[in-house]
C-alpha positions in Angstrom: 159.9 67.4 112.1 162.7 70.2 113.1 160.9 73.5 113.5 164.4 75.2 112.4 164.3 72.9 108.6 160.3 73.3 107.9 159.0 76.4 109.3 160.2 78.7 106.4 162.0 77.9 103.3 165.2 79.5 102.4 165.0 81.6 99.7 168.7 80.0 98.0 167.7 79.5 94.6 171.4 78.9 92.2 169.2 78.5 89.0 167.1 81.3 89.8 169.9 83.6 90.9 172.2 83.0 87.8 168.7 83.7 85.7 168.2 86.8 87.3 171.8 87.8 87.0 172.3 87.3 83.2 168.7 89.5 82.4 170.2 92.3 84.8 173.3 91.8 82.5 171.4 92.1 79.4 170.0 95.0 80.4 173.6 96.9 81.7 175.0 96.2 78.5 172.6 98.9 76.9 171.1 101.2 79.8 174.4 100.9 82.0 174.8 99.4 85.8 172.3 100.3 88.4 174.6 100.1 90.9 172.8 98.3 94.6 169.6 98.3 93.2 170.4 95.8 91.0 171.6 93.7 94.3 168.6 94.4 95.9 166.5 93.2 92.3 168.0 90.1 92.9 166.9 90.0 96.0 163.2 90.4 95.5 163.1 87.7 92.7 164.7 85.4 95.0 162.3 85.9 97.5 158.9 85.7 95.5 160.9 82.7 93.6 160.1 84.5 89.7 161.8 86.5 87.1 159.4 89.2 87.6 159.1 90.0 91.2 155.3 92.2 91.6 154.5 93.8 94.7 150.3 93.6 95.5 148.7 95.7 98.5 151.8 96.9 100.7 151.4 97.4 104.4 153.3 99.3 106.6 152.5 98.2 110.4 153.4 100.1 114.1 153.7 98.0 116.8 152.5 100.5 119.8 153.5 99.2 123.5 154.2 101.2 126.9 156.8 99.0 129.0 157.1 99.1 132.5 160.6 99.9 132.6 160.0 103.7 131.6 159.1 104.5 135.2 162.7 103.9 135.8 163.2 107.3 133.9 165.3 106.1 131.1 163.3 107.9 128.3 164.5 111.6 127.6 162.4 114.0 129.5 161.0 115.5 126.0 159.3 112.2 125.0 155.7 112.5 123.7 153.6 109.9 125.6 153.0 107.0 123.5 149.5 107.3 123.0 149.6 111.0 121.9 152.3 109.5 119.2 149.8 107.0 118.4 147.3 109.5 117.9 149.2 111.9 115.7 150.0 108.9 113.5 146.1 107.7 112.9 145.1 111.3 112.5 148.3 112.1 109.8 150.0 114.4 111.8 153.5 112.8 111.8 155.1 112.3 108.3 155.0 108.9 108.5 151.6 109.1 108.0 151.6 111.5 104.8 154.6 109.8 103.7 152.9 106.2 103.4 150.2 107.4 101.9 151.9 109.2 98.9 154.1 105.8 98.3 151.0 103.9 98.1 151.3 101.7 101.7 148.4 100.5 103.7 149.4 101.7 107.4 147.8 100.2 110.5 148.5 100.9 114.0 148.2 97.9 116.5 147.7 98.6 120.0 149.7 96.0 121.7 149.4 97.1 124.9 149.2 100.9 125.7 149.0 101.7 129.1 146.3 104.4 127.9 143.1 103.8 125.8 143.3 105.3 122.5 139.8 106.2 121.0 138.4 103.8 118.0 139.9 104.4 114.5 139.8 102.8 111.2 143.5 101.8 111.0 143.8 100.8 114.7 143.9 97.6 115.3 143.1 96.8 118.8 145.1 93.5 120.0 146.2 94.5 123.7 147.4 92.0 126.0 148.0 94.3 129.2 148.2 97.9 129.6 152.2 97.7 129.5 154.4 95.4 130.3 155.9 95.2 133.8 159.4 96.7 134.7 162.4 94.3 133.6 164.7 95.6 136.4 161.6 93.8 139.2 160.3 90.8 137.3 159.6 89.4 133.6 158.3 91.8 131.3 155.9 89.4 130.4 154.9 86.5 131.4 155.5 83.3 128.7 151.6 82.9 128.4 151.4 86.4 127.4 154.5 86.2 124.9 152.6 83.8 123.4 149.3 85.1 123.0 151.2 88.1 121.5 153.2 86.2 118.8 149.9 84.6 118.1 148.1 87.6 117.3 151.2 88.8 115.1 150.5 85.6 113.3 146.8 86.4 112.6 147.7 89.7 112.1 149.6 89.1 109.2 147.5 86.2 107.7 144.3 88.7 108.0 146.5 91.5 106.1 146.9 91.2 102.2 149.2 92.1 99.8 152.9 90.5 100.1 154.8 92.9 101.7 155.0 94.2 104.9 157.2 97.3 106.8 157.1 96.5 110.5 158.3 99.1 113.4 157.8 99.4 117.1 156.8 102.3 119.4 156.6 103.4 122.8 158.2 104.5 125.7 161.1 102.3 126.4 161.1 100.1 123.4 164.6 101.2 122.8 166.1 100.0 125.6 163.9 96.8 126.2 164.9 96.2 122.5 169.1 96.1 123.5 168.3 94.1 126.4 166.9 91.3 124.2 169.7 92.1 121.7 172.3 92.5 124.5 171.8 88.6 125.6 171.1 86.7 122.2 173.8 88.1 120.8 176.1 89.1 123.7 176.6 92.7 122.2 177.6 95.4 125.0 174.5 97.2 126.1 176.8 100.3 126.1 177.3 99.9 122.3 173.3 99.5 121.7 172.3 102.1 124.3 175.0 105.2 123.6 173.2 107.7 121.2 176.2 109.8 120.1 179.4 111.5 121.0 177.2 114.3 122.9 175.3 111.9 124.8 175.7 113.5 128.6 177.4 111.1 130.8 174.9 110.8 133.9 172.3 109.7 131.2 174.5 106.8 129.7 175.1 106.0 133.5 171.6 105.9 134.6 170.5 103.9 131.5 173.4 101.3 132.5 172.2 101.1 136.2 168.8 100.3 135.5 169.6 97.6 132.7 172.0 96.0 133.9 169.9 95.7 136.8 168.1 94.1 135.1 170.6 92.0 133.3 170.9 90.4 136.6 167.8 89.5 137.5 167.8 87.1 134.8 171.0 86.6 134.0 170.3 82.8 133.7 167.6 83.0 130.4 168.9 82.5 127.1 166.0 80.6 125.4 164.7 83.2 123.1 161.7 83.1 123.7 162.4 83.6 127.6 164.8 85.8 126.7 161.3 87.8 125.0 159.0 87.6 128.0 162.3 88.4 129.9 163.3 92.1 128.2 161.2 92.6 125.5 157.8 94.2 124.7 154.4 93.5 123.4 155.2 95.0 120.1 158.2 92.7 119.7 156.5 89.3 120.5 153.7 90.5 117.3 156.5 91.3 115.5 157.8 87.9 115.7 154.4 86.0 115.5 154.2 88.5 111.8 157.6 87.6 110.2 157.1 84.4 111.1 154.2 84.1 109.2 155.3 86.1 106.3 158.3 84.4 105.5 156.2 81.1 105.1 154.4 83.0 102.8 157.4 84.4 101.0 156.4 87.9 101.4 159.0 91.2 101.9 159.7 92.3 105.4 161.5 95.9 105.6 162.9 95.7 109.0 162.6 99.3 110.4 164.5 100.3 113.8 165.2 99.1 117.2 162.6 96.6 118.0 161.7 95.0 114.8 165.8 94.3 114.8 164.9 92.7 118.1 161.7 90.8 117.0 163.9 89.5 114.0 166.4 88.4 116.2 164.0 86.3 118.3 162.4 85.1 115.1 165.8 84.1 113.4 166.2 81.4 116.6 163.1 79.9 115.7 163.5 79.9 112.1 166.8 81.0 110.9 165.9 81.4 107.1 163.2 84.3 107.9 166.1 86.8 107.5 166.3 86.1 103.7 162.9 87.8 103.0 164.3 91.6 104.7 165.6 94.5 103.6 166.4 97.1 106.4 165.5 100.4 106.6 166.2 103.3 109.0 164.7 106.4 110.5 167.1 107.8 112.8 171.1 107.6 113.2 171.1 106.5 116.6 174.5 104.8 116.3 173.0 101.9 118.6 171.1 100.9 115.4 174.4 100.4 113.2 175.1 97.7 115.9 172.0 96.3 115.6 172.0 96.0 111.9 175.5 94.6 112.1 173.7 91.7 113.7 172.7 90.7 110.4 175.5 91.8 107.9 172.7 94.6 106.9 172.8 98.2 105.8 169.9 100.3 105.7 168.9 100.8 102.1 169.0 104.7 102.5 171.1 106.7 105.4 169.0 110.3 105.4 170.1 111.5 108.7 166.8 111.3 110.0 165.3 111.6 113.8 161.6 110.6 113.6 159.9 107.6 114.6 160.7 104.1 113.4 158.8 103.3 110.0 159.4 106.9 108.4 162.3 105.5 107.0 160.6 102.7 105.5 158.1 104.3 103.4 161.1 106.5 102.2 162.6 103.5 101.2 159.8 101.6 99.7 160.4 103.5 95.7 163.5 101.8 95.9 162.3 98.6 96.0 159.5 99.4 93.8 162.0 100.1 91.7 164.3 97.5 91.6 161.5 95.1 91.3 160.7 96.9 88.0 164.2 96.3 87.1 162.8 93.0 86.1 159.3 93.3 85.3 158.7 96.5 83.6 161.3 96.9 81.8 160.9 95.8 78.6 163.4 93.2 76.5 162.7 94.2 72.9 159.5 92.9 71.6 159.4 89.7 74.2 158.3 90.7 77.8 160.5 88.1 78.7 159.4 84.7 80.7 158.2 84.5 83.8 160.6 81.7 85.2 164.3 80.5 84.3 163.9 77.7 81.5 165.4 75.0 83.8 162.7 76.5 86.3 158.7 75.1 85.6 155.3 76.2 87.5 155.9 73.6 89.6 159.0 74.6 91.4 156.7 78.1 92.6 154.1 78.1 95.3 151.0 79.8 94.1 152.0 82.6 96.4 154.4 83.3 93.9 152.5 82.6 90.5 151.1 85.2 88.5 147.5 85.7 88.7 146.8 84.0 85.6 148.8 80.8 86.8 147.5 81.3 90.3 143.9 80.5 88.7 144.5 77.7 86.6 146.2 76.3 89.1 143.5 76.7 91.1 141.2 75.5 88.4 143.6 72.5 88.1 143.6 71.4 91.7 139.9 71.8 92.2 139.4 69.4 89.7 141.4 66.9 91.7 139.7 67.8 95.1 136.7 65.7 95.5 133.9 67.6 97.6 134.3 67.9 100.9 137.7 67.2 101.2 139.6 70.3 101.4 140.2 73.2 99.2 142.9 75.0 97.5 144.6 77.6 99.4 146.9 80.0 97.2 148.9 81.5 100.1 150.4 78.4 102.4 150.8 79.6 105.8 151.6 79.2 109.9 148.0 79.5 110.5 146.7 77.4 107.8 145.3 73.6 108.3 147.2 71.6 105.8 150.5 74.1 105.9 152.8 73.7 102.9 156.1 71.7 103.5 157.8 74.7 104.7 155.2 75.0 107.9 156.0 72.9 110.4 152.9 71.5 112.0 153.6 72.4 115.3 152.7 76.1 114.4 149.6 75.3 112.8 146.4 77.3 114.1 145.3 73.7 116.0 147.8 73.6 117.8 148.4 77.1 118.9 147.8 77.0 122.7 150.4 78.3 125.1 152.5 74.9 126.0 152.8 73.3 122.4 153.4 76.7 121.2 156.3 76.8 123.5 157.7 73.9 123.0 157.4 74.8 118.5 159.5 77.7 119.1 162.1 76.4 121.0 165.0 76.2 118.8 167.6 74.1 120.4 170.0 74.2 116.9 169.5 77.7 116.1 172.2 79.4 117.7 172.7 82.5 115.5 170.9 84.3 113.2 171.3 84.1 109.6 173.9 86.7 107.7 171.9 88.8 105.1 174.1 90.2 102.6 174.7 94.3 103.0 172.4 96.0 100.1 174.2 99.5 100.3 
């Protein structure tokens, strides 16, 4: 079974669409246009596959990793050590911190692989692999065992989280520029266009960042798989990144794609399964013009342009009432005395997964199914995903938690097809 057709489920629905169209059209006629959030409404309701798109337990996850290519002196001279930013986050001294909390998010820090310890706390999540990668410009980053050991614990990071949608970012002294390097050699973008920070940027900096990565450029200027490409260039943070939007695009969750390296991880991710990129939204939290290049990659604006200059995954928890909103769009506001269906009338209960029912219809469907499932032969699981045993039709078995040693994991995510990553429509 092609990894590329099973593994997640494209979230093209024409039926579903055209529903969701006409009730936003209803609804101009009286209370006037909403302008991209009605864009964006459709959006959601395509992904969760309903008329009335809910959001349940939101997370908001930092990737934390210290890469080896910072001894090369390509981070400004300014730049707070990664564990002291990792520590200001878990004890809500950085506004991403304050800011998540008022919009309701769960946030959890995972330590990917500081170079540093970073003392026990409830919302760390302690999944190292090494205590930083190596430096690109010398050798692999990563090796491919420990690329995969990191997508795997994305994978059970995100099946251990709940709700249905997630923010992901990355920090950590040279993510930014590990992040173009992958970027720079999937897509064949100019590492100049990913790297240069603004019209003011001095000159011997640009330079110096150009000698060292290109450098390193060369060094492996003959890996394209993507997941080489990973190990290659990239960081710890990006591989968990991958392993997490992997698995929640099989569960038809929203990602909110937040800076640099989650625009990296996506990219990898969209090689293995292209469709992943229907369940994001972007968000920003800095106007680093390398960023517009990045989201260009994908057709995608960021869903608010602030101005910002703070770590990646402020900008998503500014962003996150806007797509509270636009959900309720569909589901809170009311149509006259009828709250209005659920699904299109050419649409049943049995065109949704359960991850996308109601809670009502998720238990009788339940109820229904365990009436069919004689003991001891399985049992109903209401959120099909990579990890599970008995994945959905949208898994491919490959991926499944079975068979999630290094080789056959290799040999799942290469994508030999998938040449390019997916457009996603611009929501601003």
């Amino acid at each position: 079974m092609s990894v590329n057709r099973s593994l997640i489920a494209p979230t093209a629905n024409p039926v579903l669409e055209q529903a969701l169209r006409d009730k936003l059209q209803r609804r101009s006629e009286t209370t006037g246009e909403l302008g991209e959030l009605e864009p964006l409404a459709i959006r959601l309701g395509l992904i969760q596959n309903t008329l009335k798109p809910r959001f349940r337990a939101p997370q908001i996850v930092v990737f934390a990793t210290d890469h080896g290519m910072a001894v090369e002196g390509i981070s400004e001279p300014t730049a707070q050590t990664t564990v002291k930013a990792v520590t200001a986050l878990l004890t809500s001294q950085l506004p991403l911190s304050v800011f998540a909390r008022i919009q309701g998010l769960a946030l959890s820090v995972v330590d990917c692989g500081l170079a540093d310890s970073v003392p026990p706390h409830a919302r760390l999540l302690a999944r190292k692999i090494a205590h930083g990668t190596r430096n690109t410009r010398v050798t692999s980053a990563m090796s491919l065992d420990q690329a995969h050991a990191a997508i795997r614990a994305g994978m059970e990071i995100a099946d251990a989280l709940p709700g249905n949608a997630m923010a992901c970012s990355g920090m950590g002294l040279g993510s930014h520029e590990s992040a173009s390097l992958v970027l720079s050699r999937l897509t064949g973008t100019t590492l100049r266009d990913l790297l240069i920070s603004g019209p003011l940027m001095p000159q011997d900096d640009l330079a110096r960042k150009l000698a060292v990565l290109q450098g390193a450029q060369g060094r492996h200027r003959d890996i394209t798989d993507p997941v080489e490409v990973l190990a290659a260039f990239g960081g710890f943070e990006m591989a968990m990144m991958v392993g997490v939007m992997l698995v929640a695009g099989s569960k038809r969750h929203v990602l909110v794609i937040d800076g640099m390296a989650a625009c990296a991880a996506l990219m990898v991710a969209s090689r293995i399964a292209p469709a992943v990129t229907d369940y994001c939204v972007f968000s920003r939290s800095h106007a680093h013009p390398g960023l517009d290049h990045a989201l260009a990659l994908f057709s995608a604006s960021a869903l608010l342009e602030l101005g910002m200059d703070s770590i990646d995954g402020t900008g998503a928890t500014l962003a996150w009432p806007l797509i509270v909103s636009a959900a309720a769009l569909l589901t809170e506001v009311a149509e006259g005395e009828d709250p209005g269906p659920t699904l299109p009338n050419d649409m049943t209960t049995a065109d949704m997964t359960t991850a996308d029912m109601p809670t009502a219809d998720i238990t009788a469907a339940h109820e229904a199914s365990a009436a069919e499932v004689a003991p001891g032969n399985g049992s109903v699981n209401s959120e099909p995903s990579i990890l599970a045993s008995g994945v959905s039709a949208v898994v491919s078995p490959d991926l499944s938690a079975a068979n999630l040693t290094a080789e056959p994991l290799h040999s799942a995510l290469q994508s030999p097809s998938a040449t390019a990553a997916r457009s996603v429509p611009s929501l601003v």
